[in-house]
N, CA, C and O atoms as a MOPAC input file, in Angstrom:
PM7 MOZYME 1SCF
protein

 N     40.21600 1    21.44000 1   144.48700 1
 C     40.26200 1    22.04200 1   145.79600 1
 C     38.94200 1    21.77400 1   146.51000 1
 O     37.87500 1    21.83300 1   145.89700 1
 N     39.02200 1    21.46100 1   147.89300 1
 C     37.38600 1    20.72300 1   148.46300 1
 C     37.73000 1    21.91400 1   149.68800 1
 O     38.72200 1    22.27000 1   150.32400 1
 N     36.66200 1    22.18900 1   149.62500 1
 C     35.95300 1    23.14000 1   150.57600 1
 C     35.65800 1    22.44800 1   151.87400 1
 O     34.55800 1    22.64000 1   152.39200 1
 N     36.40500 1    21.77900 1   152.36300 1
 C     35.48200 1    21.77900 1   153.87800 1
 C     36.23900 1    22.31700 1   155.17100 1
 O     36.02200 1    21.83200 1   156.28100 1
 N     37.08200 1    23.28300 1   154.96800 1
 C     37.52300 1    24.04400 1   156.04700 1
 C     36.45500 1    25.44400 1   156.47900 1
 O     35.43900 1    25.23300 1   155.81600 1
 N     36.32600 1    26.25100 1   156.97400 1
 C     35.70500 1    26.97400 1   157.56400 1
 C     36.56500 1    28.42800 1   158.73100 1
 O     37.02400 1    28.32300 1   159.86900 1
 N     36.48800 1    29.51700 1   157.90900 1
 C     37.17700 1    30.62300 1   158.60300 1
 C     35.79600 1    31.60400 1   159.78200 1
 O     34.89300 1    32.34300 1   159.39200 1
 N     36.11600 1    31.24400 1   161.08700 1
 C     35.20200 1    32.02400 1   161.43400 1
 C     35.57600 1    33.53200 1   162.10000 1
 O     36.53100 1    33.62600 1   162.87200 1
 N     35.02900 1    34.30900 1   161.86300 1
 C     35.33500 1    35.44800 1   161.86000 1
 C     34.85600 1    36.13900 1   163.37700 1
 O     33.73800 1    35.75300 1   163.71700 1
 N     35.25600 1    36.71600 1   163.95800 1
 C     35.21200 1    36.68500 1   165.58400 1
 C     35.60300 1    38.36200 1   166.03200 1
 O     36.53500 1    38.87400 1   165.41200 1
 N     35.10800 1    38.94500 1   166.77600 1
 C     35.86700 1    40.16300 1   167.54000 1
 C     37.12000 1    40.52700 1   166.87900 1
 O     38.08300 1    40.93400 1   167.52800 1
 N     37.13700 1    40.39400 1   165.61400 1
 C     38.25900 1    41.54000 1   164.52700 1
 C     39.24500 1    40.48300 1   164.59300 1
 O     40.33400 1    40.84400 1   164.14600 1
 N     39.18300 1    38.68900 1   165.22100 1
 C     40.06300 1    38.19300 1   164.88900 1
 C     39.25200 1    36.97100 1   163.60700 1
 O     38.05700 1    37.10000 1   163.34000 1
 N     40.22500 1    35.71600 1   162.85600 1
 C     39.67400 1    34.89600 1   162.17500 1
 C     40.39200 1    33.58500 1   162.79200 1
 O     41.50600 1    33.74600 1   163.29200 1
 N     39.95400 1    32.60900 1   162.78600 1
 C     40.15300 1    31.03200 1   163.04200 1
 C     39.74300 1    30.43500 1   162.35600 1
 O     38.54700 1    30.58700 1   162.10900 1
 N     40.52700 1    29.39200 1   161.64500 1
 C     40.42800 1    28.44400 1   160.92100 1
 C     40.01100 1    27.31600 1   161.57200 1
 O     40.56100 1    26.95400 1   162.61200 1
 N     38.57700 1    26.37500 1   160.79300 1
 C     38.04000 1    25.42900 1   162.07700 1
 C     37.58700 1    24.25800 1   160.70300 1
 O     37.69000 1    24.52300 1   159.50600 1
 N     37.17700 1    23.20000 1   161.18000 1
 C     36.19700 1    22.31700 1   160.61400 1
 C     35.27100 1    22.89000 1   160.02100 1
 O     35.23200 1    24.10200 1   160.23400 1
 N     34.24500 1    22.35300 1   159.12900 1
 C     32.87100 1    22.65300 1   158.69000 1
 C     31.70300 1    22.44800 1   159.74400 1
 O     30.63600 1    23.02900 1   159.93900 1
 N     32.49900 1    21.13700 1   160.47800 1
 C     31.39300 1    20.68400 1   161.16600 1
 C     31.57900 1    21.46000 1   162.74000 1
 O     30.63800 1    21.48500 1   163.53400 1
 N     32.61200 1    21.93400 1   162.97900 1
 C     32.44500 1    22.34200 1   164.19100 1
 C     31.90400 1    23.90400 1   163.96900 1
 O     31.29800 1    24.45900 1   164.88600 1
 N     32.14500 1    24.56700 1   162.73800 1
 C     31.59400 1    25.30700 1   162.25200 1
 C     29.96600 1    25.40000 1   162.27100 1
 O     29.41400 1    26.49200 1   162.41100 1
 N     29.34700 1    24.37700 1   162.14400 1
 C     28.34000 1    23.94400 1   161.90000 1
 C     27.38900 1    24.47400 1   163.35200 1
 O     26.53000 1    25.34700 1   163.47500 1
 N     27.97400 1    23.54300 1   164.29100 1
 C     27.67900 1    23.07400 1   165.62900 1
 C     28.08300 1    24.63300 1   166.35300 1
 O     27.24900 1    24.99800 1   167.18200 1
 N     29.06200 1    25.42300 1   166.17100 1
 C     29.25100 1    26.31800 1   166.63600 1
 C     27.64200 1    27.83500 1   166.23000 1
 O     26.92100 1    28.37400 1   167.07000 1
 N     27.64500 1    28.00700 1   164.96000 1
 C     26.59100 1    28.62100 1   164.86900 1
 C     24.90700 1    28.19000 1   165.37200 1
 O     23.98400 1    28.87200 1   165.81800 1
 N     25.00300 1    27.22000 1   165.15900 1
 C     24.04800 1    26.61700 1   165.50900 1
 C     23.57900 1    27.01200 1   167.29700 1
 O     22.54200 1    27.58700 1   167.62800 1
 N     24.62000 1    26.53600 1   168.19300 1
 C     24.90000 1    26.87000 1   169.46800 1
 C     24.47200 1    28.45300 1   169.91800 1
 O     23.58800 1    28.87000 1   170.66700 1
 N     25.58100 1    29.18200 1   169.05700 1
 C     25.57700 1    30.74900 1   169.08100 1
 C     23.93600 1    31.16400 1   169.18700 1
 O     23.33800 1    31.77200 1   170.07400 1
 N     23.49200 1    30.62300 1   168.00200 1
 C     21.82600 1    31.29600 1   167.47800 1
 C     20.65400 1    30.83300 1   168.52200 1
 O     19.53700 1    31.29700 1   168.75100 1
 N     21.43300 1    29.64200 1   169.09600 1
 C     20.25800 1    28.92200 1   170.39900 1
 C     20.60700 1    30.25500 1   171.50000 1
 O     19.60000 1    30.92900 1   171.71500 1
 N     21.36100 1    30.54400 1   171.93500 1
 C     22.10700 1    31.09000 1   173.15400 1
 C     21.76000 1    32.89800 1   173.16700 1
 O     21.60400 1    33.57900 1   174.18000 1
 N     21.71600 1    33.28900 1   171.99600 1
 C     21.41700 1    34.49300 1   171.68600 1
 C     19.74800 1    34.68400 1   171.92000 1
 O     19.41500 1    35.52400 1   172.75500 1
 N     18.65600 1    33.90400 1   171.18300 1
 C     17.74600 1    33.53900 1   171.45300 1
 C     17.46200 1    33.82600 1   173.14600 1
 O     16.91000 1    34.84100 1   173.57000 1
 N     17.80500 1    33.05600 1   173.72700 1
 C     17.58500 1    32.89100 1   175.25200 1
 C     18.17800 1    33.99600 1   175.57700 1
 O     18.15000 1    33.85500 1   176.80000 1
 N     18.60300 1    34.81400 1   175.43500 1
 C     19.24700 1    36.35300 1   175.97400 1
 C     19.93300 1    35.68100 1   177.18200 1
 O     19.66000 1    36.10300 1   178.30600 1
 N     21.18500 1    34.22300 1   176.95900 1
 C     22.15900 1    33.89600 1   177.77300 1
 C     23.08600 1    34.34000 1   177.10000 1
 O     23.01400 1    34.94100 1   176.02900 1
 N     24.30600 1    33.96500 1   177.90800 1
 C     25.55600 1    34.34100 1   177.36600 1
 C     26.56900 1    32.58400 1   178.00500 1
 O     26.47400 1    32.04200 1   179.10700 1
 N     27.25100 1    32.24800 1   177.05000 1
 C     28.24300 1    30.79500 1   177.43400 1
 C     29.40000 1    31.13900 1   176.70100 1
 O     29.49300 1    31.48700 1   175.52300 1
 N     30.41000 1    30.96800 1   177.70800 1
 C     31.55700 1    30.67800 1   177.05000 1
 C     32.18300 1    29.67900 1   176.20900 1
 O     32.28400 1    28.75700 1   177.01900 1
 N     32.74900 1    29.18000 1   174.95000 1
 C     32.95700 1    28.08500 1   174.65500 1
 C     34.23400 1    27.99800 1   174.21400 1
 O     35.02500 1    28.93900 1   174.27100 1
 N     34.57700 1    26.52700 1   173.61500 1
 C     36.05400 1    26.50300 1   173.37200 1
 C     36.09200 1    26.10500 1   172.12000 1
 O     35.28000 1    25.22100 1   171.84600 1
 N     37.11100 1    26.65600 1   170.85100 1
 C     36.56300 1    25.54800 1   169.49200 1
 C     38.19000 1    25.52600 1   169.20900 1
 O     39.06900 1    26.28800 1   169.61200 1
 N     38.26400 1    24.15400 1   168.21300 1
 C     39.65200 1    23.76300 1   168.18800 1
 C     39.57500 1    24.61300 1   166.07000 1
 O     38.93100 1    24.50600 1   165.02700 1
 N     40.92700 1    25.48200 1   166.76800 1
 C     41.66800 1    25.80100 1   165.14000 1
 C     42.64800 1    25.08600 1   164.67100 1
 O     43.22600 1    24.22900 1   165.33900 1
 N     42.95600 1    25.40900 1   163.33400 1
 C     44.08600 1    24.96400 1   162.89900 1
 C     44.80200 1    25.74700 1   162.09800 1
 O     44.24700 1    25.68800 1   161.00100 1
 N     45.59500 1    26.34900 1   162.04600 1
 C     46.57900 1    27.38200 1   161.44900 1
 C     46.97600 1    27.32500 1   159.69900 1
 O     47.51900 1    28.11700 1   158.92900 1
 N     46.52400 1    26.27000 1   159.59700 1
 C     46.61500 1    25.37300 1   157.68800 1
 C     47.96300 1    25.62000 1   157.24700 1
 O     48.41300 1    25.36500 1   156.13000 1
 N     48.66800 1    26.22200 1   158.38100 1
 C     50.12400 1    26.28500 1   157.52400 1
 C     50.67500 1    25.28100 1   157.90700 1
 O     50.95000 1    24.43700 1   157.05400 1
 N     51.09400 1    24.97700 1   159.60500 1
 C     51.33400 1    23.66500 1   159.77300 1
 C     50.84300 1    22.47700 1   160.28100 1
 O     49.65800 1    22.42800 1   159.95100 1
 N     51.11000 1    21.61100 1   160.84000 1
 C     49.87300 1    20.63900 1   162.01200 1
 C     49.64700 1    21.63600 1   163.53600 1
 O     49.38400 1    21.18500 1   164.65100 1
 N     49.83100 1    23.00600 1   163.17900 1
 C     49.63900 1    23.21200 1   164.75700 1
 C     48.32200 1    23.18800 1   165.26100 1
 O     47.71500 1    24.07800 1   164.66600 1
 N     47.79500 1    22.78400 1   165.82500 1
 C     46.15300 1    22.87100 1   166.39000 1
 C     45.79800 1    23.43800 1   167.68000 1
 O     46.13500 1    22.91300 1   168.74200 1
 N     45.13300 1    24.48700 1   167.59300 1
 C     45.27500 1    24.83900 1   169.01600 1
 C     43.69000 1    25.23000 1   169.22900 1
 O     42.88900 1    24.44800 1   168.71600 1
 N     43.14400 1    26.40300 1   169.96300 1
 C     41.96400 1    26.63400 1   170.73500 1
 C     41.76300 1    28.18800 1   170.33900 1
 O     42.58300 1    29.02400 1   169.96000 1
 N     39.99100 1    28.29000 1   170.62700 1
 C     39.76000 1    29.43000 1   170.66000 1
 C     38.84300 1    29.87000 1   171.92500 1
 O     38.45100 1    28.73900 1   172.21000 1
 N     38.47000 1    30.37500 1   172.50200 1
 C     37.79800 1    30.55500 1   173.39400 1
 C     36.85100 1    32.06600 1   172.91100 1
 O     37.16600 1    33.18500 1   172.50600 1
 N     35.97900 1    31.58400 1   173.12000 1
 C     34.41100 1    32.48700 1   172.21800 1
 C     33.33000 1    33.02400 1   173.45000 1
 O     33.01000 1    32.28000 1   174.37700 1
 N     32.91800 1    34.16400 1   173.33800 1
 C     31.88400 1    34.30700 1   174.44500 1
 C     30.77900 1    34.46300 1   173.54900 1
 O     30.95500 1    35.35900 1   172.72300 1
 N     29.31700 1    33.63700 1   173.44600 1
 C     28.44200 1    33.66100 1   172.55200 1
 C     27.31200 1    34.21900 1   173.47600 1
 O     27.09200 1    33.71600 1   174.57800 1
 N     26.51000 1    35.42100 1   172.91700 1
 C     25.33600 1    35.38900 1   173.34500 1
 C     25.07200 1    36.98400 1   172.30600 1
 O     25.72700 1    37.49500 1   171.39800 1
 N     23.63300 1    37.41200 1   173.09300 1
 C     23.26500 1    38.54400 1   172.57100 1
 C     24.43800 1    39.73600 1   171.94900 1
 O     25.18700 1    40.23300 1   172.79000 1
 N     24.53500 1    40.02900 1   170.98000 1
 C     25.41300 1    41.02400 1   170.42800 1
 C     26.86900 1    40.75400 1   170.22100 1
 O     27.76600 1    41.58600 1   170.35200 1
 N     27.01000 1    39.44200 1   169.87000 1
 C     28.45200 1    38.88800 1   170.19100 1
 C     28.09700 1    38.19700 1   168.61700 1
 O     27.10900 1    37.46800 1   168.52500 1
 N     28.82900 1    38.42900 1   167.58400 1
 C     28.47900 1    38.42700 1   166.18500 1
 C     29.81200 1    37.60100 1   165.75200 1
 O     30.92400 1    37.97600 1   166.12100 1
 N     29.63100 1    36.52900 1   164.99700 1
 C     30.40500 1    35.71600 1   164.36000 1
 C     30.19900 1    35.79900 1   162.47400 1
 O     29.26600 1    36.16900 1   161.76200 1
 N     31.20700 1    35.40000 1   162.26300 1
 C     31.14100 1    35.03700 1   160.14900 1
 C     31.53800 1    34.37500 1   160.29100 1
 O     32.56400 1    34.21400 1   160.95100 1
 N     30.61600 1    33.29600 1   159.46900 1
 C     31.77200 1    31.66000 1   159.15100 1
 C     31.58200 1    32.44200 1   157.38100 1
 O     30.82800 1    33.28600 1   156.89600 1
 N     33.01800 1    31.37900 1   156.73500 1
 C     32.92900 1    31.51200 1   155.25300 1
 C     33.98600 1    30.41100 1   155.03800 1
 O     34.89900 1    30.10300 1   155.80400 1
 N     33.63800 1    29.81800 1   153.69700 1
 C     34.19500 1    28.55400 1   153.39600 1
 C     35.76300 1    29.20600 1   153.05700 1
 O     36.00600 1    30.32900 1   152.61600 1
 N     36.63400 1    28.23200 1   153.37600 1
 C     38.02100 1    28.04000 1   153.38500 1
 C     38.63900 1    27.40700 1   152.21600 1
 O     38.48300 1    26.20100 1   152.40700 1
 N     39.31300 1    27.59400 1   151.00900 1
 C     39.69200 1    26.63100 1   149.86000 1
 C     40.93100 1    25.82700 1   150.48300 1
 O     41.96500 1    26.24000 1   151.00900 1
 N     40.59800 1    24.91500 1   150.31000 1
 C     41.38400 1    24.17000 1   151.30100 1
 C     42.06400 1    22.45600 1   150.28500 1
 O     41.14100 1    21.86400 1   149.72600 1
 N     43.33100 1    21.86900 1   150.12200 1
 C     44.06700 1    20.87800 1   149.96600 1
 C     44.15700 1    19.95100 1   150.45700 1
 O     44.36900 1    18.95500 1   149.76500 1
 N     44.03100 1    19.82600 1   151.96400 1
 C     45.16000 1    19.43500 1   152.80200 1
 C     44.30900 1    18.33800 1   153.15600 1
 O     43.34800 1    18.16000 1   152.40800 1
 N     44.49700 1    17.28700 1   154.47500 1
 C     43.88300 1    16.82500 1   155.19200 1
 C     43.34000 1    17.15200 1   156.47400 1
 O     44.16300 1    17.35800 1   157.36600 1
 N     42.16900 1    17.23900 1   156.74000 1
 C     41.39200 1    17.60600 1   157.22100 1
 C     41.21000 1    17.53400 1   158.65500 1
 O     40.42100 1    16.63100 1   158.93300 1
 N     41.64200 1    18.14400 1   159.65600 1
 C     42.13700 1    17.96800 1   161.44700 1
 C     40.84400 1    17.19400 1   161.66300 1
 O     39.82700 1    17.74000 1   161.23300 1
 N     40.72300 1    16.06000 1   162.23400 1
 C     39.30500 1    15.50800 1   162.68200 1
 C     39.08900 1    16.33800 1   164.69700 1
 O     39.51600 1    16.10600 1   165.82800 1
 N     38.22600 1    17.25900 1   164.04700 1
 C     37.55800 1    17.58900 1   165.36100 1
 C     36.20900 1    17.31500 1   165.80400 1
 O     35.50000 1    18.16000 1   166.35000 1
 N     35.88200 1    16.18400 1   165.57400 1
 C     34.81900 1    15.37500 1   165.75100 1
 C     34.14000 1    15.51800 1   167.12000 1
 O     33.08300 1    16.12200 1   167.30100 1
 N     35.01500 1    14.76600 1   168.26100 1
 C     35.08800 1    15.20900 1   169.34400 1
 C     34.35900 1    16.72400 1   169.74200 1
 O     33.28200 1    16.97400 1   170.28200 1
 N     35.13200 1    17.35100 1   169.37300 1
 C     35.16500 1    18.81000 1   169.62000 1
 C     33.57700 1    19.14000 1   169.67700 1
 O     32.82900 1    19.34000 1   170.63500 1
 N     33.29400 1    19.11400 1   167.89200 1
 C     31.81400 1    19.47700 1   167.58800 1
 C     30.90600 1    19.04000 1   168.06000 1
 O     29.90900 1    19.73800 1   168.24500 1
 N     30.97200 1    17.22700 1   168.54800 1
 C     30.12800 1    17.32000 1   169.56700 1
 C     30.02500 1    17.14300 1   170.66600 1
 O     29.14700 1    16.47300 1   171.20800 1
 N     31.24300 1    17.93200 1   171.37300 1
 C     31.08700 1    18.62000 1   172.92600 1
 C     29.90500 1    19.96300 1   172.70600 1
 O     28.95700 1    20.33000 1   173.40000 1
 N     30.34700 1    20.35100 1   171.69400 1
 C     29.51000 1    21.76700 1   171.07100 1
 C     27.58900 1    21.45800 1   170.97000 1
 O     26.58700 1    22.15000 1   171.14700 1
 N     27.85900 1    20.09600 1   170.60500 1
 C     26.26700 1    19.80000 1   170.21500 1
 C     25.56800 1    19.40400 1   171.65400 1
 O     24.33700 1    19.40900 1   171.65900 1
 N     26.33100 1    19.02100 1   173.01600 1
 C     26.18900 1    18.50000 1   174.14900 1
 C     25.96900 1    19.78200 1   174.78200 1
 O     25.17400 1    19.62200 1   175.70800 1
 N     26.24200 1    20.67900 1   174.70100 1
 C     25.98400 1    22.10700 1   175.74400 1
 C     24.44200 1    21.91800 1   176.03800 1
 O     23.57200 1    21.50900 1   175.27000 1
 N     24.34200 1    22.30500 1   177.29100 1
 C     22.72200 1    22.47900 1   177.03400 1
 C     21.83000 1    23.46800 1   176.70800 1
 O     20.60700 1    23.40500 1   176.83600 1
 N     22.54100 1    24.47600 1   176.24200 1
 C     21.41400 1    24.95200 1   174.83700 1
 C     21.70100 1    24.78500 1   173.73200 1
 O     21.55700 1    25.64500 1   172.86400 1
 N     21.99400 1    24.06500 1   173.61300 1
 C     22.16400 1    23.39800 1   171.44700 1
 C     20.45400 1    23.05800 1   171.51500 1
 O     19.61500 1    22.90900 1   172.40300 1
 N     20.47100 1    23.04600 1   170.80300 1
 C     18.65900 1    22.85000 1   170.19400 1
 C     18.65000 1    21.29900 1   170.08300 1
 O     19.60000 1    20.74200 1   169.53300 1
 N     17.58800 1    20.56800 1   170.59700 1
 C     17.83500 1    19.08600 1   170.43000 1
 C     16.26600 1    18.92700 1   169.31500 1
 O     15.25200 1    19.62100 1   169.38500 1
 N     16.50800 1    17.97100 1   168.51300 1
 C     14.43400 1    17.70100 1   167.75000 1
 C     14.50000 1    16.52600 1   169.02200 1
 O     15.21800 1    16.09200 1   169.92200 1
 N     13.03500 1    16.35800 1   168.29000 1
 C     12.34700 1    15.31500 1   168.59300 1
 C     12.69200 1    14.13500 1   169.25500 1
 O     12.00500 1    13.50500 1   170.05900 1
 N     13.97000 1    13.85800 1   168.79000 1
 C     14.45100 1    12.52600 1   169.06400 1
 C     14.86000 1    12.45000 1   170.59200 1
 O     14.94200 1    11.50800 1   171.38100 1
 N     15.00900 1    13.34800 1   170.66200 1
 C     15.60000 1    13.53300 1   172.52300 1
 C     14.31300 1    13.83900 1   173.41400 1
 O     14.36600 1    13.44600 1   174.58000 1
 N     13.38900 1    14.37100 1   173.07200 1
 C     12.85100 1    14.84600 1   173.78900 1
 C     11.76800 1    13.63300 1   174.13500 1
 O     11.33500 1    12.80000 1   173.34000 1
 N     11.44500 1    13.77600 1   175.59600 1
 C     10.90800 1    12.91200 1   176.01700 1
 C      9.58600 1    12.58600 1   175.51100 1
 O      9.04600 1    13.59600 1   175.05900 1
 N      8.75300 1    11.37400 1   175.40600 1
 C      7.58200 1    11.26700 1   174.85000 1
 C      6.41400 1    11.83700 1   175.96600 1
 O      6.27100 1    11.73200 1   177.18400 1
 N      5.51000 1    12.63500 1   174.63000 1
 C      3.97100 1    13.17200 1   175.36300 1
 C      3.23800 1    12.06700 1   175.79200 1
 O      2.68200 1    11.91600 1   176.88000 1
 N      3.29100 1    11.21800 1   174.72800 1
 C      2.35700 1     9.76400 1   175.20000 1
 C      2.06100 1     9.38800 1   176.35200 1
 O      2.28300 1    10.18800 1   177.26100 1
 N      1.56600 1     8.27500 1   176.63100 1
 C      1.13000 1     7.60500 1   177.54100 1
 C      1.97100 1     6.29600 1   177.73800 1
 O      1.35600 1     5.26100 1   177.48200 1
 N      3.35100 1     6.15800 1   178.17500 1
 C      4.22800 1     4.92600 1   177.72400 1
 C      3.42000 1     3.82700 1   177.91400 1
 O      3.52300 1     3.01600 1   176.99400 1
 N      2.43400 1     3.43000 1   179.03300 1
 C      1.58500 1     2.48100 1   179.30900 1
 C     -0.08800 1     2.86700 1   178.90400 1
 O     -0.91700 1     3.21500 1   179.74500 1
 N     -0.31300 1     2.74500 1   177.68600 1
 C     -1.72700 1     2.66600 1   177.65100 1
 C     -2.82800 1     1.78500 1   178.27700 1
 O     -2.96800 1     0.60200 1   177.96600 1
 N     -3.32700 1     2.20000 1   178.85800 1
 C     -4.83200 1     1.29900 1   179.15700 1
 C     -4.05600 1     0.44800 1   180.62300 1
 O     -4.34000 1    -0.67900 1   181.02700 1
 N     -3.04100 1     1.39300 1   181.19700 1
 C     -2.59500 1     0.81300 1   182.43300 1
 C     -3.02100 1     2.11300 1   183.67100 1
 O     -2.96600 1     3.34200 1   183.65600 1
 N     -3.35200 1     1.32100 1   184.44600 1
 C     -4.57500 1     2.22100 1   185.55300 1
 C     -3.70000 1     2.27600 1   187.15300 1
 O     -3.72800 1     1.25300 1   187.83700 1
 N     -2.84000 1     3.68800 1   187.74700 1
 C     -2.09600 1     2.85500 1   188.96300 1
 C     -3.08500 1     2.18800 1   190.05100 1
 O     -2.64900 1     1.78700 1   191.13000 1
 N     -4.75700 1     2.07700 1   189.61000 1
 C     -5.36900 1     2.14200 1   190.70200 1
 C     -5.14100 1     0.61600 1   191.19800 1
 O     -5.14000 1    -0.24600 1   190.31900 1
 N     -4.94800 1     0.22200 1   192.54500 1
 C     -4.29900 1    -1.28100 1   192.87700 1
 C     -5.95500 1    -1.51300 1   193.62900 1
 O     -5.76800 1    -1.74700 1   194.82300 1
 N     -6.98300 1    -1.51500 1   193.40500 1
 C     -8.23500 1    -2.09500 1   193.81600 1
 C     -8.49800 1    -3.48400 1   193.30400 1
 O     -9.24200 1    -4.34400 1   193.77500 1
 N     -7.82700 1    -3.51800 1   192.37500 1
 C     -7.71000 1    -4.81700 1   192.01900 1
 C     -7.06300 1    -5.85000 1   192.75800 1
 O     -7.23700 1    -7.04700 1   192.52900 1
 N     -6.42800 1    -5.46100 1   193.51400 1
 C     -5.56400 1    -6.14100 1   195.04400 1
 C     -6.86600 1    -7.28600 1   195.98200 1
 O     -6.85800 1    -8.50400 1   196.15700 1
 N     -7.58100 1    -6.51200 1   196.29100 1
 C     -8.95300 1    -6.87700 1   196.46700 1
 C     -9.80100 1    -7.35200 1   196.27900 1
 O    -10.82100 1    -7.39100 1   196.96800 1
 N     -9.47400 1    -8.07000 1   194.80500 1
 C    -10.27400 1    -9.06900 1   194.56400 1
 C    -10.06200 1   -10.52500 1   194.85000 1
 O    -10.83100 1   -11.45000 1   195.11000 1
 N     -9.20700 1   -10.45700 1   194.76100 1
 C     -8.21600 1   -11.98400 1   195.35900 1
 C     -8.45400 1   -12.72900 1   196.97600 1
 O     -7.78900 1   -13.71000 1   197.30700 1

């Protein structure tokens, strides 16, 4: 039995989701709470009884409390790939380093001063 389903636990209801949108969803939540915002979001479930796949709609921010917990799970696995990273695209998902623009100096030892025009 492989574990990569994910039950998240919500306002006294549960949804069955990905790991990874699972993932991307807390992740989101803990940025958003932080900032004392509030965002609405959308995450795709799946019912594990049949192929039905449908939606959840989540309001995340201060005092708005989620449980994820792993799911024992058989089956094949709904690819909500997509999904998770619409989730990682919000703009408060936490981005590193890699996004963020450089402190540097992109042009070292380049001067805008055009006095050099003037010598010519």
């Amino acid at each position: 039995m492989v574990e990569r389903m994910r039950i998240i636990g919500y306002a006294g209801h549960a949804v069955m989701t990905t790991d990874d949108v699972a993932d991307a969803l807390m992740t989101l939540a803990e940025a958003i709470a932080r900032r004392h915002e509030y965002a609405a979001v959308t995450v795709p479930t799946f019912n594990g009884v049949s192929t039905h796949i449908g939606t959840a709609r989540m309001l995340l921010g201060p005092g708005h409390s989620l449980v994820v917990e792993a799911s024992p799970w058989n089956g094949a696995e709904p690819d909500f790939s997509t999904e998770a990273t619409l989730l990682r695209m919000h703009a408060s998902y936490p981005r590193d380093s890699l996004y963020d623009p450089p402190e540097r100096d992109p042009f070292p030892g380049w001067s805008d001063d055009s006095s050099f025009i003037d010598d010519y």
